[in-house]
C-alpha positions in Angstrom: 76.7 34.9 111.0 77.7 36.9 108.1 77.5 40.9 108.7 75.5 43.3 106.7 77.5 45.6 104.4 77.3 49.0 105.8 79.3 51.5 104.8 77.9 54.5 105.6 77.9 57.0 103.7 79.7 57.9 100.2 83.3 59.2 100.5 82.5 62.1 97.9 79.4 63.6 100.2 79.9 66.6 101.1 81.0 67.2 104.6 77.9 70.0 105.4 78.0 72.6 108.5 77.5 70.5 111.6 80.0 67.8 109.9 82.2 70.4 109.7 81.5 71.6 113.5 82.2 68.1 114.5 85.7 68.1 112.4 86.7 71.6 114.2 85.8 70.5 117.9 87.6 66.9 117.4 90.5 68.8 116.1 90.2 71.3 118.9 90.2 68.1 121.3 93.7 66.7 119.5 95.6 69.6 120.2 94.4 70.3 123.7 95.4 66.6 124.0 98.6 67.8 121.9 99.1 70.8 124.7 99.0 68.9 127.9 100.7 66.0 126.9 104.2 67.2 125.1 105.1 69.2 127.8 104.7 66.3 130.4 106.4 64.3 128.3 109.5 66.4 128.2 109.1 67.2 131.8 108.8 63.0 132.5 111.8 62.5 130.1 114.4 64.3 132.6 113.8 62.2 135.2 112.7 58.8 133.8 113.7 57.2 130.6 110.2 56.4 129.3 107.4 58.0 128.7 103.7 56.7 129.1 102.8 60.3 127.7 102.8 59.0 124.1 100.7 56.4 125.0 98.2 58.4 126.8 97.9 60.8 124.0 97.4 58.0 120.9 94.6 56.8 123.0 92.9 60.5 123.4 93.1 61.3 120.1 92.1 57.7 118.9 88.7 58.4 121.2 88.4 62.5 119.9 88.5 60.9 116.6 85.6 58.3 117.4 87.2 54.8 118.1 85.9 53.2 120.7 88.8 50.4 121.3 88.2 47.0 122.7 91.1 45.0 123.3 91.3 41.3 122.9 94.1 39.0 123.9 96.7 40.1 125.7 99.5 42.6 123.8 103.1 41.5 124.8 105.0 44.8 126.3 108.3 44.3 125.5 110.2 41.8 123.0 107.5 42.0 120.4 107.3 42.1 117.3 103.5 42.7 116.2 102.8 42.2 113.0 99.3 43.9 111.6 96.7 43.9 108.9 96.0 48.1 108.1 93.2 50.2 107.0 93.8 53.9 108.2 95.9 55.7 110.5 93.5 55.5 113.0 95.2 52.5 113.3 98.3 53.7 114.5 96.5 56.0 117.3 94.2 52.9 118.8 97.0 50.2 118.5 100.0 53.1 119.9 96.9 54.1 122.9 96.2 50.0 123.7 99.5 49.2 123.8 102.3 51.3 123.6 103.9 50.2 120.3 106.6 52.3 118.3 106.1 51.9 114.6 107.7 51.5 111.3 106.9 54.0 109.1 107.9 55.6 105.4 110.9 57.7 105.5 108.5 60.7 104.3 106.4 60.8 107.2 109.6 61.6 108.6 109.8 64.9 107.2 106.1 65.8 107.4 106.2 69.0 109.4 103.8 68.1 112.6 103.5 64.6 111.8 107.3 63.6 111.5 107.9 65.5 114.8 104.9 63.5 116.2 105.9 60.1 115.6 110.0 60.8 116.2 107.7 61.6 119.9 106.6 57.6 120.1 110.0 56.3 118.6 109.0 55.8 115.0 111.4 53.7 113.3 111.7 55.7 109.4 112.3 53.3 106.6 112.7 53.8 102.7 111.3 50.8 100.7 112.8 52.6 97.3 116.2 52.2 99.1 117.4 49.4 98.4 121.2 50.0 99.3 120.7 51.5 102.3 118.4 48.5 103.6 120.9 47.2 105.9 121.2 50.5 107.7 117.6 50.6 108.1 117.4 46.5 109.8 120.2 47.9 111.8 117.7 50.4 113.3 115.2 48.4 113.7 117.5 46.1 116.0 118.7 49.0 118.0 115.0 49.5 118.6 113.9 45.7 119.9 117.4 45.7 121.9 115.8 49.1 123.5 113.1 46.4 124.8 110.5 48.4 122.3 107.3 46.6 120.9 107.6 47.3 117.1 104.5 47.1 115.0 105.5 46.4 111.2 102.0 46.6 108.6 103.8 44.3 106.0 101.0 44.9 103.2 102.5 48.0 102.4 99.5 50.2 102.5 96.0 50.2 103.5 93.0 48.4 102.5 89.1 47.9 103.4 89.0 45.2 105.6 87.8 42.7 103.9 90.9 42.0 102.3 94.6 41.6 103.4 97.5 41.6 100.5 100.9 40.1 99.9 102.7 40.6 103.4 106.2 42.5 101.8 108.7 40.9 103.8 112.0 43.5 103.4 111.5 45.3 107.1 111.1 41.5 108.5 114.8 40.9 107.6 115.4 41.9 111.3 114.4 38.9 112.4 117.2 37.0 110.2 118.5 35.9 113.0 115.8 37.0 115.7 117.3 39.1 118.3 117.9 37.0 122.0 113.8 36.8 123.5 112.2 38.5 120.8 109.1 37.0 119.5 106.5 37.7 117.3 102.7 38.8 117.8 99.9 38.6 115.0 97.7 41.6 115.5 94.0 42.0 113.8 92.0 45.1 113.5 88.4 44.7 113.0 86.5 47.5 112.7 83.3 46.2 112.2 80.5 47.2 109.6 82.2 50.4 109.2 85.4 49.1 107.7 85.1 49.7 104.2 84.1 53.3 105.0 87.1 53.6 107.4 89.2 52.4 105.1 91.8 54.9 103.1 92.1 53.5 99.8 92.3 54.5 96.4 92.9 58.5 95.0 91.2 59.9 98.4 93.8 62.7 99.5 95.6 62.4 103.3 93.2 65.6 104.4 90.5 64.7 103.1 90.3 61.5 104.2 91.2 62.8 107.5 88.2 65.6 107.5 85.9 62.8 106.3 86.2 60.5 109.6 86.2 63.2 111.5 83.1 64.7 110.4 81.9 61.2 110.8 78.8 61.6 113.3 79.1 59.2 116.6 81.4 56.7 117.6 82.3 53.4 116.0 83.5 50.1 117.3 87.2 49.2 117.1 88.3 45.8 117.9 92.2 44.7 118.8 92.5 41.3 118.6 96.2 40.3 120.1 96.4 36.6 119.0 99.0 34.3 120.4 102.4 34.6 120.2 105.2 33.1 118.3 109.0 32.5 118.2 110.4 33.0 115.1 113.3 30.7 115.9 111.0 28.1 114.9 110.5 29.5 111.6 113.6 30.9 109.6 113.8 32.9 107.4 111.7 36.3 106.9 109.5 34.8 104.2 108.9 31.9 106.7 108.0 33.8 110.1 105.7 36.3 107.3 103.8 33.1 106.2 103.1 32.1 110.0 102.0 35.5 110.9 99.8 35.9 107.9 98.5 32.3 108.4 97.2 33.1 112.3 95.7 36.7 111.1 93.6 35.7 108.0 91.6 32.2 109.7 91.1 35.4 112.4 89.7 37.9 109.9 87.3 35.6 108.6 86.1 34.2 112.1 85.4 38.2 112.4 84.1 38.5 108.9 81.5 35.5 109.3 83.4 34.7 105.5 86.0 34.0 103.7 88.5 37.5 102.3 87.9 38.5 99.1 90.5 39.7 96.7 91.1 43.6 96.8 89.4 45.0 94.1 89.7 49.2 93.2 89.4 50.6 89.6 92.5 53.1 90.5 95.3 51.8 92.6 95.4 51.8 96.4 97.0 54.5 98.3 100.5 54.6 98.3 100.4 50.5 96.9 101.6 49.5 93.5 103.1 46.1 93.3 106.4 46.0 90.8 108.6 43.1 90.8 110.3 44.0 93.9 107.7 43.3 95.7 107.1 39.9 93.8 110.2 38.9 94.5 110.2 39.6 98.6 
């Protein structure tokens, strides 16, 4: 059955007073969430080597923001590699809160001043794309990480989109896997949010804030589905444009079962955040 398009409403209305209530208590709710939780985490950190207080905060703030997460499949813990279709950073709160992933991120979230110190919390794993000499530094970390027994989620489009859609996978960051280190597999992910997608979605000129006062001015909850497919090893497919193809070939067929029809191409009349494809990317 094919949904109805519902996208709520327009991403230019304005926000209005009890919208704006709703942004100040969820905000007020993240950094009570915030309060509790760093300080347990250091306090966990000098007697135990991990700490499920990243987790535990992901998922509050992924629930203060209005996900409500349902988890399908079953995530690997360790020696995974997930590979994800992306829409908003929401994603990175309800996938961190269901599973306890580390991410790979652009090197200037890094130096965001709450935000870099956040994700360095949950092991974030910063990469340049614009650098290409210093690429092999950059796999290097990312094997340091999966030898730390780390699940790793990589969103190889490169940017968000509406979920409808899912663009060329950019295959650079997957160079880890060339070889694959010893037990490591790989773990198509899908995130399916529903008739709300193309409203969650952050694409084209919208601004980081005010995409972020926008959803969470957003009255009620909405529905936020994980599905964990099956696993692969990518020993059986070599090569990172190889084990992309496989991953991309499990999470579209799933998309579309979701969808009720087939993806569409992505269509904006101004670019897509932080997306522009030069021939770089063509050639990856």
């Amino acid at each position: 059955m094919v949904r109805a398009r519902n996208i709520g409403p327009q991403r230019d209305a304005p926000i209005g007073l009890l919208g704006g209530l709703r942004v100040f208590w969820r905000a007020l709710g993240i950094l009570l969430a915030l309060l509790v939780c760093v300080p347990l985490h250091y306090v966990w950190r000098t007697v135990h080597y991990g700490s499920p207080l990243p987790r535990v905060f992901l998922f509050l703030a992924a629930r203060l923001c209005g996900a409500r997460v349902r988890v399908h499949g079953t995530p690997l813990r360790r020696d995974v590699f997930y590979i994800s279709n992306h829409l908003s950073w929401i994603d990175i709160l309800a996938l961190g809160g269901a599973s306890g992933t580390a991410f790979v991120s652009k090197a200037e979230i890094g130096s965001a001043p709450v935000v870099g110190w956040l994700s360095r919390l949950n092991r974030t794993v910063f990469v340049s794309r614009e650098d290409r000499l210093g690429v092999a530094g950059q796999i290097n970390r990312l094997r340091e990480a999966l030898a730390d027994n780390w699940a790793i989620t990589v969103f190889p489009e490169g940017t968000t989109t509406d979920g409808q859609s899912l663009l060329p996978f950019k295959t650079s960051m997957l160079s880890v896997l060339e070889p694959p280190p010893p037990g490591v597999l790989v773990q198509p992910v899908v995130l399916d949010y529903g008739a709300v997608a193309e409203w969650i979605g952050w694409i084209g000129t919208e601004g980081g804030l005010a995409n972020a006062k926008r959803i969470l001015a957003r009255r009620g909850a909405f529905r936020l589905d994980i599905h964990f497919l099956d696993p692969f090893d990518p020993r059986d497919f070599p090569g990172r444009k190889a084990i992309a193809a496989q991953a991309r070939n499990r999470i579209v067929p799933a998309m579309e079962r979701n969808l009720g029809k087939p993806l569409r191409p992505f269509h904006l009349d101004v670019p897509q955040v932080g997306y522009s494809r030069d021939k770089h990317d063509r050639a990856a």
